[in-house]
Structures are given as C-alpha cells and as structure tokens.
N, C-alpha and C positions, 0 to 999 in steps of 0.2 A: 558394264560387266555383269550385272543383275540378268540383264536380258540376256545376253549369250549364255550365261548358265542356266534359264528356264527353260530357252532353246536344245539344252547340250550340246553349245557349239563353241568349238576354240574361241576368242576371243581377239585372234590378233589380226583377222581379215575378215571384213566386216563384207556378207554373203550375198549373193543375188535374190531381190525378194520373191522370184519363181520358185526357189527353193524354200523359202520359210511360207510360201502358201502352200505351199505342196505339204509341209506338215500337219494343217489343219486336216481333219476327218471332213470329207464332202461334204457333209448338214452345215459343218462349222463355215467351211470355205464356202460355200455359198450366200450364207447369212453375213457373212466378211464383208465380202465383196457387194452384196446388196446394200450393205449400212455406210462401205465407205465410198460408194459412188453416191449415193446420196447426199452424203454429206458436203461431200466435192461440189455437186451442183447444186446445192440451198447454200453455200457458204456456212455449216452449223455444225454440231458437234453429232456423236454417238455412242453410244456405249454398247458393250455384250460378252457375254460369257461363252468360252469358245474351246475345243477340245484339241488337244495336238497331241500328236507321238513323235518324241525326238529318235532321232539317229539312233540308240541305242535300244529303240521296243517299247521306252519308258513311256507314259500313257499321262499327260498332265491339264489340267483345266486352268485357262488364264481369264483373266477379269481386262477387257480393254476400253480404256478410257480416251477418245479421241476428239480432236478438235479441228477445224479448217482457218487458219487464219488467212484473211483476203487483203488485196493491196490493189487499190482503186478498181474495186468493184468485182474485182475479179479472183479467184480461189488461187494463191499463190503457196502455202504450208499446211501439210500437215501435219500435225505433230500430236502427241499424246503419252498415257504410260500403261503398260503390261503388269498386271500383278497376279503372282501365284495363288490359285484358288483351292489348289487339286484337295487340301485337306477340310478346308472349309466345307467343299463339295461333296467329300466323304461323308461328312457329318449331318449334312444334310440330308442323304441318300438314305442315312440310317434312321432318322428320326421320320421320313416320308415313308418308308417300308415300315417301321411301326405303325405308323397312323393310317394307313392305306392298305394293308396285308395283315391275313387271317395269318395269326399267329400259330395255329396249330397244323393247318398244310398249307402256306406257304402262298396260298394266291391269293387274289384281290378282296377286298371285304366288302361291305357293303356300300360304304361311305368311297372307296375307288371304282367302285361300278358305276356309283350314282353320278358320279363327275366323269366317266367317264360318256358315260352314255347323252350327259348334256352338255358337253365340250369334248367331242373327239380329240384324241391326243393328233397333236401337227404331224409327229412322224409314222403315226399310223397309218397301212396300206389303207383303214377303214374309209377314210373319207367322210361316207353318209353311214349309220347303221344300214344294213341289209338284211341280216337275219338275226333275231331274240332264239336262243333257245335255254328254256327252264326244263329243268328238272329236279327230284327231289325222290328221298332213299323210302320205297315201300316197306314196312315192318322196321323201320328202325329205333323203334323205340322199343321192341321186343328184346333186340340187341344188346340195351343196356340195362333193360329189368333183366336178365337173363344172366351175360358176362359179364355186368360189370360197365361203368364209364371209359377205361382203360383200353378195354375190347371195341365201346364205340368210336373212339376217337382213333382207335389203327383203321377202323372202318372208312371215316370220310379222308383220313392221311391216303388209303389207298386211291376211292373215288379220285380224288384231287391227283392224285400220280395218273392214274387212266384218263380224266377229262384233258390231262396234259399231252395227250397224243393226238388229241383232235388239229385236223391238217386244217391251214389255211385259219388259224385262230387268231382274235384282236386283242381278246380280254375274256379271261377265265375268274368267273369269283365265285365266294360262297357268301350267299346274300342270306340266310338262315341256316337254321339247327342241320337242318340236311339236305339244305335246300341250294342248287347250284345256277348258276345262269352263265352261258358262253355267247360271247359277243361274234359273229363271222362278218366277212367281207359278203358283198351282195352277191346270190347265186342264182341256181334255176331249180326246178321245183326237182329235177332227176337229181341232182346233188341232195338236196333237202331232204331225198327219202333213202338214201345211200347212208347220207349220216343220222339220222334217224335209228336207220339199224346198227348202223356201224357202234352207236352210244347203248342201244340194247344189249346188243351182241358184248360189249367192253366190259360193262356196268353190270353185267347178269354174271360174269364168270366166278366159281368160287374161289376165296382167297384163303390162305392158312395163319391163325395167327396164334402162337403159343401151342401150336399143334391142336387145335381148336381150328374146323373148319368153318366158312358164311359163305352160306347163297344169299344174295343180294336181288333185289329187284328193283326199277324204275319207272316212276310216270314221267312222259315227258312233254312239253307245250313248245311248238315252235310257231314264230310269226313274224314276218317275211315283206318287205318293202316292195316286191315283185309287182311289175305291169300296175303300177300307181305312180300317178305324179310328187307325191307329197303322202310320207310317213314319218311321223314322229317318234322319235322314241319312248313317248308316255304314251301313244296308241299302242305303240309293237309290244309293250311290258305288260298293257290290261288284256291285250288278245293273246299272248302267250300263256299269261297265266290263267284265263278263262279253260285255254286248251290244255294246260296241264292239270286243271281240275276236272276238265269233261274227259 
C-alpha cells in the first residue's frame, strides 16, 4: 500500500511496470535502468536516489534499495524497497544552496565554483570547461564610500541579474567583493568576442536605485580551451585572470 501511494496510484490493480518507468524523469530512468540491469547480471544489489512525477503533477524523490537473489547460479528475483525522500531532499537542497550560493544575489559562491570547475556537474551540458570568463566592477568601491553599503550591494544584486542573461551559461558565481566569473560550454573565438561585448554592453548600462542613478564599468579576462589538446581548469583561471588584470 506504501508504494501505490508514493506512486499515487489506486492500489487495487497492481500496473504494468512501462508505466511506473515512464514516471521517473529521463536522468532518473536512465540511471534506473543502468543500475538494474547491472545488477541482474553480477547477481548483486544497488541502490539510488531517483526523481518521479505521479499522475497527479506531484513531483517526489524515492530512495531505492535493491537486491538480485539467484538460484543455481543464475539471477532468478528481484526484489527490494522504495522509501520516500522528497523531504529529506528538500532539506538537503536548502542547506547545499546555503553552503554553495552567495547569499546576497543568489548565484554560486566561491566554494560552488571551485567544485565545480574540478568536478563538472554530470548533468552539465559543460562536459570539459571551454571558456573562463572573469570579470570585476571598475570604481566600485567609490560606490560605497559614496552611497552607502546598501547602494553597493543593489549594485552587484543587479550585475548578478544581467550576468544572468548570458546565453549558453554552465555556472555563474561571484568569487569576490566584485569580482564575477561565468563558466560557458566550449566555443569559437567569433562567439568569444560577441560576448565579450555582449558583457560590456549589459554591465555598462545605468541602473536606478532609490532614484539615485550608477554607471558602472568592467574589466574583463576571458580564457579559452580552443585548438589545444589539454586545458585545465587551474590553467584557464591563472590566464583569465592574468587577462582581466592586463
């Protein structure tokens, strides 16, 4: 009964399992299907945390715990148990968004950049890094001997909304005081100077705040895995930031 209601499904005909893989989200049903054919053919167990949406829109995380038992040598049962996650995994998401997001606009901090840039996330289009681009706020610290802290912090809430429009983005963080760094998918260098201006042109417009105008300006360092065999992401951070300083 447990399991038809994490499913939200009647409970008095027991369904074709096409239909309860079809509830898992593609990433999940893949990873499903990868860990239980495995299992099948080592004769051994698996376990994995795995995303569904029931019949109703509802959106839940189960925890599956699974076993193969064999009868003379061969995989003859599978069998295991489903337990509801979906809160656990709320509470987890909250305390990882603490620890990993700049609190005051909302994207990655420094300690999410650093991890991500040394273990790309699995469901990232990124793959390999391809392109570092740094940047960081010209006269911003005129801004707060001037307005106020108040006034600086609407200033990088804004930045942080505009780096948010940048197309084809992996990972957007602020790694210091004013200082930004956007992770992209590998490009060609006419991209490279497209967004280049595209980050000038964003980054330069003024903004209003308390009816209190700011022109803003930017240095920017970009650096580029382009036509090399092997770039690392500790290379691509020292030649970006070489280039946002020259």
């Amino acid at each position: 009964r447990g399991v038809f209601e994490l499913f939200g499904l009647p409970n008095d005909t027991a369904p074709e399992r096409e239909r309860i893989v079809a509830m898992y989200t593609e990433a999940s049903r893949e990873l499903l299907e990868r860990r239980r054919s495995q299992a099948i053919a080592t004769r051994s167990r698996f376990s994995l945390d795995a995303n569904i949406m029931r019949p109703d829109g509802t959106e839940r995380w189960i925890r599956i715990t699974a076993a193969v038992r064999s009868v003379n040598g061969r995989s003859d049962t599978l069998y295991g148990m489903k337990q509801d996650i979906t809160e656990d995994r709320a509470r987890w998401e909250q305390l990882r968004r603490q620890a990993e997001y700049d609190p005051l606009t909302g994207v990655a901090n420094r300690l999410r950049f650093q991890r991500f840039i040394d273990e790309p996330d699995e469901e990232s289009t990124l793959g390999t890094i391809g392109t570092l681009v740094l940047f960081d706020l010209d006269g911003f610290k005129d801004v707060n001997d001037t307005s106020g802290h108040e006034a600086g912090d609407a200033c990088l809430c804004e930045i942080a909304t505009r780096v948010a429009g940048i197309p084809a983005e992996a990972c957007i963080a602020r790694v210091g005081g004013d200082e930004f760094a956007v992770l992209l998918k590998a490009t060609d260098e006419l991209h490279m100077e497209a967004l280049a201006a595209w980050v000038l042109r964003e980054l330069s417009r003024p903004f209003v705040w308390k009816e209190q105008g700011f022109q803003l300006s930017v240095s920017i360092g970009i650096a580029h895995s382009l036509n090399r065999e092997f770039a690392d992401s500790a290379t691509l951070l020292t030649e970006a930031d070489l280039a946002l300083y020259a």
